[in-house]
C-alpha positions in Angstrom: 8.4 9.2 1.8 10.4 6.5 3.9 13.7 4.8 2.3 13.3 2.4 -0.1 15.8 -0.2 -1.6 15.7 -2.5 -4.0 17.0 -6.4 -3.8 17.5 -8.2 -6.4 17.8 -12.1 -6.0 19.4 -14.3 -8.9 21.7 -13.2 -12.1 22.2 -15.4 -14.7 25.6 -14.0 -16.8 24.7 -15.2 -20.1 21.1 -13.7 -20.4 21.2 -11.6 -17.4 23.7 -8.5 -18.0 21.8 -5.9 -19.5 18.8 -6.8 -17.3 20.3 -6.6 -14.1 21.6 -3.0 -15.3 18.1 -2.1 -16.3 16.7 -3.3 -13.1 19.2 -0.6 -11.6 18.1 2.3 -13.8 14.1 1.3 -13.3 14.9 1.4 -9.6 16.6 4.7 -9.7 14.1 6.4 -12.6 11.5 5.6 -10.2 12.4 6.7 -7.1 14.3 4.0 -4.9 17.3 5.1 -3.2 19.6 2.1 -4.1 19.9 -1.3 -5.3 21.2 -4.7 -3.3 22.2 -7.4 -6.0 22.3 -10.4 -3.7 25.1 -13.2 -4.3 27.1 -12.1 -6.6 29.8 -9.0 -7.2 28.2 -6.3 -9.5 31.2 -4.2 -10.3 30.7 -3.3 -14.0 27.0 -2.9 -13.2 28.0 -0.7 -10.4 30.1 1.3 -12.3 28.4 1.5 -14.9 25.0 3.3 -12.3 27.3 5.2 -10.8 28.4 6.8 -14.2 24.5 7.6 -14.7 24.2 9.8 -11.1 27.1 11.5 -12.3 26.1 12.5 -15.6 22.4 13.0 -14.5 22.5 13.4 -10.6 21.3 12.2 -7.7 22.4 9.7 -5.3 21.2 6.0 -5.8 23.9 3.2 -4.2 24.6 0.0 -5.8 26.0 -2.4 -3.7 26.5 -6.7 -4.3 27.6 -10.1 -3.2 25.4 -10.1 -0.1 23.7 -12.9 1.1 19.5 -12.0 0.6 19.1 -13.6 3.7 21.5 -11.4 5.8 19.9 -8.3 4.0 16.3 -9.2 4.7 16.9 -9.8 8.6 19.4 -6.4 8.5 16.2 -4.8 7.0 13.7 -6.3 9.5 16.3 -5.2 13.0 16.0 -1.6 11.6 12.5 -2.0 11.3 11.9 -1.9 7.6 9.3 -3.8 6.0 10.0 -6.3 2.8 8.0 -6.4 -0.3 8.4 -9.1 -2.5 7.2 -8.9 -5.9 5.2 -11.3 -7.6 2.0 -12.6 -9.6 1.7 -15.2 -6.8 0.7 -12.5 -3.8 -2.0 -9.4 -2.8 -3.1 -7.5 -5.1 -0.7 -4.2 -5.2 -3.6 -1.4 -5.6 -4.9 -3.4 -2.0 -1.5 -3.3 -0.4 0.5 -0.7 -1.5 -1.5 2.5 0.8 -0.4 0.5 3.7 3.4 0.9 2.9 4.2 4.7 2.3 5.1 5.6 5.8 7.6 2.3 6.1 11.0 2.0 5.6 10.6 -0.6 2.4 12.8 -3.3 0.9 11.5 -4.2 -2.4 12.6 -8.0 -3.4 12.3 -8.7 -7.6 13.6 -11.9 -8.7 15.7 -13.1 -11.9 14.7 -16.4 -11.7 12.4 -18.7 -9.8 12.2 -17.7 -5.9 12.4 -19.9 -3.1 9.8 -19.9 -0.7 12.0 -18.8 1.8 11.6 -15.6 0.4 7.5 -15.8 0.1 7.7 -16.4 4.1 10.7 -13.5 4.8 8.5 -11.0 3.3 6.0 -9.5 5.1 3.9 -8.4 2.2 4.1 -10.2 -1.1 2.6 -8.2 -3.7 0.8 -9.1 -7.0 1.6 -7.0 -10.2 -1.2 -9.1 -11.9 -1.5 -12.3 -11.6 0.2 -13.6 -15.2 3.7 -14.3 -15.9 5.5 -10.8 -16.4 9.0 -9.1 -16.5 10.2 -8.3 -12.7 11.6 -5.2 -14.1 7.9 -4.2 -15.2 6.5 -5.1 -12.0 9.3 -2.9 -9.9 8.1 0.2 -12.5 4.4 -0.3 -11.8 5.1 -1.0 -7.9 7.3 2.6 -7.7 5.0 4.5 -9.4 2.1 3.5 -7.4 4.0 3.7 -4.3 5.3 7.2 -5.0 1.9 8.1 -7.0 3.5 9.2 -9.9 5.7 11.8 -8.5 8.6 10.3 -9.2 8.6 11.1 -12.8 8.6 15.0 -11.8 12.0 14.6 -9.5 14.6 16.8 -9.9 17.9 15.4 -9.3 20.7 17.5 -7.5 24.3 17.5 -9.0 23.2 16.5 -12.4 25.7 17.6 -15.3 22.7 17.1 -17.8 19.1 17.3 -17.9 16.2 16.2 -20.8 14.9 18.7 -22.6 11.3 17.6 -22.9 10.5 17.6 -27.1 7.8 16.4 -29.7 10.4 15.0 -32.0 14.1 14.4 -31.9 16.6 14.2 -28.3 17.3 17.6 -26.9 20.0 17.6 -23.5 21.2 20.8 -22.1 24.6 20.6 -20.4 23.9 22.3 -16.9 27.0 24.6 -15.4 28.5 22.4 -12.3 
């Protein structure tokens, strides 16, 4: 599989905290490799992602207060391809077969888009066609994308690791 990244246009502060972090740990739980919050700073969020890789591993970056525009047209001169999200486009059980070998950027919004970002993309994929959480849609998109592997990664350098249980939470601490 190809590099994949996240952008995430919009954050409201008052209604937007927790989702923006959530949107991070979606995006790493399912496979991306980072996370571009465009247009405003993302320190706490970033801190608080990074804490996760070190307690559970792996590698996901976190980066903010980029233009989208400047990251979509980085992400087209190195050849990637960008995915928007949303009920308006392609079905993605159509689309998605035809991006697994591509470098991909995978736009979600917190608020309305601009068309701007409908005619950056070069695909603009439809998790359904009703009004839905674009933190659902970036779950369903990974997992199709990555066909459910994603939920059997391992990740390197983890200090814990889920102990899988019928009832109850069970963690073993792994050895450095």
């Amino acid at each position: 599989m190809s590099k994949v990244v996240v952008l995430r246009l919009g954050h409201r502060p008052g209604r937007d905290k927790r989702l923006s972090t959530h949107a991070g740990l979606v995006a790493r739980a399912f496979g991306a490799d980072g996370i571009i919050f465009a247009d405003f700073k993302v320190k706490k969020i970033q801190d608080s992602l990074e804490g996760v890789n070190e307690r559970w591993g792996g590698s996901f970056f976190v980066r903010g207060g980029e233009s989208w525009r400047e990251v979509v047209d980085d992400w087209h001169s190195d050849g990637g391809v960008v995915a928007h999200l949303t009920m308006y486009g392609l079905p993605v059980d159509e689309k998605v077969s035809e991006l697994r070998d591509e470098d991909i950027l995978v736009v979600i919004g917190a608020e309305k888009v601009s068309g701007e970002v409908y005619d950056a993309s070069d695909f603009n994929i439809a998790i359904g066609n009703q009004p839905h959480s674009e933190i659902s849609a970036l779950a369903i998109f990974l997992d199709r994308l990555f066909e459910g592997e994603e939920l059997r990664r391992e990740y390197r350098d983890a200090e814990r690791r889920i102990v899988p249980s019928v009832s109850g939470k069970k963690v073993r601490e792994l050895d450095g």
